[in-house]
C-alpha positions in Angstrom: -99.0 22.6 13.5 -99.2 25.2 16.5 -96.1 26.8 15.7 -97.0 29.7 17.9 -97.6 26.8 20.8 -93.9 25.4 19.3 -92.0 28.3 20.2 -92.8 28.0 24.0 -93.1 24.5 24.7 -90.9 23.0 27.0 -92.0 24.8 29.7 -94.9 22.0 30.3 -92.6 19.5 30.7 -90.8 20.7 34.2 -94.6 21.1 35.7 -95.2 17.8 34.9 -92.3 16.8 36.9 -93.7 19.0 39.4 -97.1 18.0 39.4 -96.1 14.1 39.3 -94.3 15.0 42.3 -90.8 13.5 41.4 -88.3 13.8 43.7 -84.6 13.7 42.1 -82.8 10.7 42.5 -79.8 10.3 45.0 -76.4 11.6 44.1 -74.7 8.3 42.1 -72.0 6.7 43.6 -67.9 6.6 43.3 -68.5 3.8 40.8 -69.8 4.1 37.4 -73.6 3.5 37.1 -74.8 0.7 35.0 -76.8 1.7 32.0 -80.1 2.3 32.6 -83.6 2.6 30.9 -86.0 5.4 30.9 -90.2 5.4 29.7 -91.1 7.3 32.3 -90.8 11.1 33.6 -88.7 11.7 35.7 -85.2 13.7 36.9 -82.3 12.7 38.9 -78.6 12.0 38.6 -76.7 9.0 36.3 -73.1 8.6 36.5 -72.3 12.0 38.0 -74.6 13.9 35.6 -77.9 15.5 36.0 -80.6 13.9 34.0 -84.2 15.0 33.2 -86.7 13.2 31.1 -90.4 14.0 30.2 -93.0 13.1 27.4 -96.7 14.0 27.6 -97.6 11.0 25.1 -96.0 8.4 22.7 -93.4 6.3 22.6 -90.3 7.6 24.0 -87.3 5.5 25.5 -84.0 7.5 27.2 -81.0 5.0 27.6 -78.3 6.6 30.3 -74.8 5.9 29.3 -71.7 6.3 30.7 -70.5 9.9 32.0 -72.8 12.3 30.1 -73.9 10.3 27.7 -77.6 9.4 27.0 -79.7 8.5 23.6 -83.2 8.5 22.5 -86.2 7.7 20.6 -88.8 9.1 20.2 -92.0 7.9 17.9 -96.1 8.7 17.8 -95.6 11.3 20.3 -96.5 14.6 20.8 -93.8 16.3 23.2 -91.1 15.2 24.7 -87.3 16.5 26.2 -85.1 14.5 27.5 -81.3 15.6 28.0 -78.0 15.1 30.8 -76.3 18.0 32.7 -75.8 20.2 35.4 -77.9 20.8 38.4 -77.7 23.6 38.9 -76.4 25.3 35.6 -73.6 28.1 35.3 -71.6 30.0 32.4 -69.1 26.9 32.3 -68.4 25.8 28.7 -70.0 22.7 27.5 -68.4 20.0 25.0 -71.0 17.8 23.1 -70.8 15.0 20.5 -73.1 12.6 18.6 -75.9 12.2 16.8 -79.8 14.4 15.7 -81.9 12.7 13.6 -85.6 14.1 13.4 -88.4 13.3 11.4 -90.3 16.9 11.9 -90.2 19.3 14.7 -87.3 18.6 17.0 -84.4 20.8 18.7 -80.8 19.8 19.9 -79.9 22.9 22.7 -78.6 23.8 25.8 -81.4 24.4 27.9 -82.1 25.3 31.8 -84.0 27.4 34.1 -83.0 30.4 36.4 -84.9 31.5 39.5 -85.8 35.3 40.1 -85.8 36.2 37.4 -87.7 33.2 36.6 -86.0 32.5 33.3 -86.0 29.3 30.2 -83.1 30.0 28.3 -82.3 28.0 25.1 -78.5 27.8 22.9 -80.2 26.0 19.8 -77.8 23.8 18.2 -79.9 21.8 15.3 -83.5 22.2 14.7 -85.7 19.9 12.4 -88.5 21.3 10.0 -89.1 23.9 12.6 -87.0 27.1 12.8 -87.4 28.0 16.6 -87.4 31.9 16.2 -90.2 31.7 13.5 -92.4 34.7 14.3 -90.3 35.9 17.2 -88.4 39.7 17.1 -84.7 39.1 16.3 -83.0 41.3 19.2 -79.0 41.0 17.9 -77.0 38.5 17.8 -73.6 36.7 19.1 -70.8 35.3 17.2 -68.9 32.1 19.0 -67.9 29.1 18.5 -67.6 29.2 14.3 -71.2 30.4 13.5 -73.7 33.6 14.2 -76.8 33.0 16.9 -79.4 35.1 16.5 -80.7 36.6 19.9 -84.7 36.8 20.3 -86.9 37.0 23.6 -90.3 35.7 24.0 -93.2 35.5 26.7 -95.0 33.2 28.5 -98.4 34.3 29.9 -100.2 32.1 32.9 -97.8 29.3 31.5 -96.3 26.0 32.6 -92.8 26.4 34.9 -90.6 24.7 37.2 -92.7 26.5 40.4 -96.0 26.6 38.7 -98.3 28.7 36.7 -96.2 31.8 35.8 -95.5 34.6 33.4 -91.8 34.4 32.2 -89.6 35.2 29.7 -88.0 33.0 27.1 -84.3 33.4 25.7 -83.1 32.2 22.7 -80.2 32.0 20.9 -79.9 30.0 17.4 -77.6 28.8 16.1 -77.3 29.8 11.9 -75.1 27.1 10.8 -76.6 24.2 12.5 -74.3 21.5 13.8 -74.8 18.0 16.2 -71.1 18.4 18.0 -68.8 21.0 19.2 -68.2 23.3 21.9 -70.6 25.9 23.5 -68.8 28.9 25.1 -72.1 29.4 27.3 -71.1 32.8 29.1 -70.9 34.3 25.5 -74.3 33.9 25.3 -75.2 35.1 28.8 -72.9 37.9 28.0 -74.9 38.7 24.8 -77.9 38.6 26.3 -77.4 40.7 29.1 -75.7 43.1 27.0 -79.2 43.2 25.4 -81.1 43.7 28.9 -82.0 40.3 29.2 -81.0 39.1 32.5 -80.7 36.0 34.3 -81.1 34.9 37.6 -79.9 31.7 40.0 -79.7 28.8 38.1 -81.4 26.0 38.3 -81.0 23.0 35.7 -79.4 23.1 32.8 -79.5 20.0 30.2 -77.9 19.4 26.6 -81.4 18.7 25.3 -83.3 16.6 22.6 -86.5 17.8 22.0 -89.5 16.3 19.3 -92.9 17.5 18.5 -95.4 15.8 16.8 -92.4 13.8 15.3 -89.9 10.9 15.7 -86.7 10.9 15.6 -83.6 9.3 17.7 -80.4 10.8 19.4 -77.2 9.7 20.5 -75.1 13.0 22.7 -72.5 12.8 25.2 -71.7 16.1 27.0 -69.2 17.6 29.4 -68.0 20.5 30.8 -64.9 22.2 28.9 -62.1 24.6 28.8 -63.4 28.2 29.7 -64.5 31.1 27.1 -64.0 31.2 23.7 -63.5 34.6 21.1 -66.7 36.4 20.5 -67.3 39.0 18.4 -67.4 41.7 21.7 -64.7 44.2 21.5 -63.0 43.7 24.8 -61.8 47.1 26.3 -58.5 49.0 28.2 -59.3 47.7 31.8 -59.7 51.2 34.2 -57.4 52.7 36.6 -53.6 52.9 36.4 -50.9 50.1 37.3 -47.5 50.9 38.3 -44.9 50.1 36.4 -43.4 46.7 36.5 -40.7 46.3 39.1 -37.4 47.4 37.9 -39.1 49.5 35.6 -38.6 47.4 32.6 -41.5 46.6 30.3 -44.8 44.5 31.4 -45.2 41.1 30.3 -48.4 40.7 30.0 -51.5 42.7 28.8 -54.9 42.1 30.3 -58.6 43.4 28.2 -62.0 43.8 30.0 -65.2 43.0 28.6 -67.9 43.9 31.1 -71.4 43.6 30.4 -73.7 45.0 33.5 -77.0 45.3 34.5 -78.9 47.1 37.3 -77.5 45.3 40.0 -75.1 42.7 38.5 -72.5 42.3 35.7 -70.0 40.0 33.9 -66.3 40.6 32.8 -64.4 38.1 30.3 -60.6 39.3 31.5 -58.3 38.2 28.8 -54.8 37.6 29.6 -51.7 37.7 26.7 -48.0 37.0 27.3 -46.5 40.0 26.0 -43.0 38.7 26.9 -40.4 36.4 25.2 -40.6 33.5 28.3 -43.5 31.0 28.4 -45.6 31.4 31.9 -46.0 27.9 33.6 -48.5 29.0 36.4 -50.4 32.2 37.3 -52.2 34.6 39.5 -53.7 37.6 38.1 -54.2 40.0 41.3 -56.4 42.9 40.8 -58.7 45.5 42.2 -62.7 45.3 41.9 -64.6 48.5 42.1 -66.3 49.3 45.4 -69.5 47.7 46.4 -68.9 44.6 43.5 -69.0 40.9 45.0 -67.8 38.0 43.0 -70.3 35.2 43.0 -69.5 32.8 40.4 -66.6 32.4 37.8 -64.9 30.5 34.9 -61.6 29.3 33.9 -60.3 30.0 37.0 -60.2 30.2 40.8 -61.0 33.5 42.5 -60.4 34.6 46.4 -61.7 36.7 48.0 -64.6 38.0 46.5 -64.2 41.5 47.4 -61.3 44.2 47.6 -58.5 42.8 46.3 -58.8 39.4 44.2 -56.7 37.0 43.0 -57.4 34.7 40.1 -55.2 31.3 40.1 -55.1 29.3 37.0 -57.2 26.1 36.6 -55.7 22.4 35.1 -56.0 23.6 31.6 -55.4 27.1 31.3 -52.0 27.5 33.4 -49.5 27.6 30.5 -49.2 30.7 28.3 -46.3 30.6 25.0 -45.3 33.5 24.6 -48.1 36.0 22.1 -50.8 33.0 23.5 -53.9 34.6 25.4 -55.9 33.3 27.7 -59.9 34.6 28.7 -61.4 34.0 32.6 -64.2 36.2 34.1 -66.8 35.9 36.7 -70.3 37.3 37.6 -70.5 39.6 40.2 -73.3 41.9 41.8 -72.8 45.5 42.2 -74.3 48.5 44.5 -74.3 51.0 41.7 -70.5 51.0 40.6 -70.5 48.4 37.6 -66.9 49.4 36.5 -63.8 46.9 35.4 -61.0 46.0 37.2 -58.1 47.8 37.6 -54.8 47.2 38.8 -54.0 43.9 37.1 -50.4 42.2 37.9 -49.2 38.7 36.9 -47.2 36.8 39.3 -46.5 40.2 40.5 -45.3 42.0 37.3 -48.5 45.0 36.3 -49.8 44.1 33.3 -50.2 46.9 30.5 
């Protein structure tokens, strides 16, 4: 076996898609979608999902199920992925359950593609007789989601892409405790990895992926989108500036954390939230200040407006009720002129935060 081919093959499979032509399928209806049968490569949506499927040879035959749900199998082939998702992808968490069974080389991962930077970007879940990150440099690694990923980067040179022929990088993380269900608190990866200099750009797809090599195997995964970011293992800091006292001038409720990871014209901040107080909070808005020259331009876990000066975050469906001593983590991705520094000025429902 290739293994040094291995490490970098899925990239083939969007320019076949390309090559081939294929133009994605119509957004489905209101109605659920019938099941439906795949042999052949192509992309498009299923029962409000994304859904890509390639193979270069062999026997390989995707069944779309309801929602996100999808299985395969996959016999005298040489390469195939197949997977349902998001088009395009973001740091929004992603719930998964089923079934990985691989005779061989095969991966279970969250997988996509951003645009400049042209980036494939892989959350290994379970691997086969293969370990993914054989022979690559181990950068770091994150802890989420009940197990250690270790971080690596690799290179492709005058390699297969989703707009041709390119050189691009690879990121990885992988999982050490491998698993086939659970809960993927994406941005902690993105925010690993850019705390490591590896950067991403606008997202394309993104795909709860089963992969086999020169293998067979079978699969059986639904996936959705979940509840926003999880704990890592990144020491969240004092946000900056100064906050008035409550008013009154009795004692803050609430305490809010910052944990901003930046680059050279971007960055991301997980904001965590705790009721400090005795009451439970039923509804919120966290109102603060971003630094000068920052523009939000995507978020989690909660609803922000406007995207510059002065911001407020409202609470989404699942996140709007804090007990008292419960915490809860948003953040967002924003760009940046030159001034990458946290919030400041954090109130909830009007009361300054600590």
């Amino acid at each position: 076996m290739n293994h040094s081919r291995r490490l970098l093959l899925v990239g083939g499979a969007c320019v076949a898609l390309v090559a081939a032509g294929v133009v994605a399928l119509t957004t489905g209806t209101a109605s659920a979608e019938a099941d439906r049968t795949v042999t052949a490569n192509t992309t498009g949506t299923h029962n409000g999902y994304f859904f890509s499927y390639w193979k270069d040879t062999g026997n390989v035959t995707m069944q779309l199920g309801a929602g996100g749900s999808y299985s395969v199998q996959w016999s005298n082939m040489n390469n195939t992925v197949v997977g349902k998702g998001w088009k395009p992808g973001s740091s929004h968490t992603v719930n998964y359950s089923g079934t990985f069974n691989v005779n061989g080389n095969g991966y279970l991962a969250l997988y996509g593609w951003t645009l400049n930077p042209l980036i494939e970007y892989y959350v290994v879940e379970n691997f086969g007789s293969y370990n993914p990150s054989t022979g690559a440099q181990r950068l770091g690694s994150v802890t989420t989601d009940g197990s250690t990923y270790d971080i690596y980067r690799t290179q492709r040179v005058n390699q297969p892409s989703i707009i041709g022929t390119a050189t691009f990088y690879q990121y990885w993380s992988v999982r050490q405790q491998k698993r086939t269900g659970g809960t993927i608190t994406t941005a902690n990866h993105f925010n690993a990895w850019a705390g490591l200099g590896l950067n991403l750009g606008t997202h394309d797809y993104q795909i709860l992926a089963t992969e086999g090599y020169q293998s067979s195997g079978s699969s059986s995964i639904t996936v959705s989108e979940g509840p926003g970011p999880g704990p890592t293992t990144t020491s969240p800091r004092p946000s900056q500036g100064t906050s008035s006292p409550p008013p009154g001038g009795g004692t803050a409720s609430c305490q809010v954390t910052n944990a901003v990871n930046a680059w050279n014209t971007g960055l991301t901040d997980n904001i965590t939230i705790t009721n400090t107080g005795t009451a439970p909070i039923n509804g919120w808005s966290l109102r603060f200040n971003l630094a000068s020259g920052q523009t939000i331009t995507s978020g989690w876990s909660a609803t922000y407006s406007p995207s510059t000066g002065q911001v407020t975050a409202t609470n989404v469906s699942y996140n709007g009720s804090l007990a008292p001593g419960a915490s809860t983590t948003i953040g967002f991705q924003a760009n940046h002129t030159g001034n990458a520094g946290a919030p400041s000025g954090f109130t909830l429902n009007g009361a300054a935060c600590r």
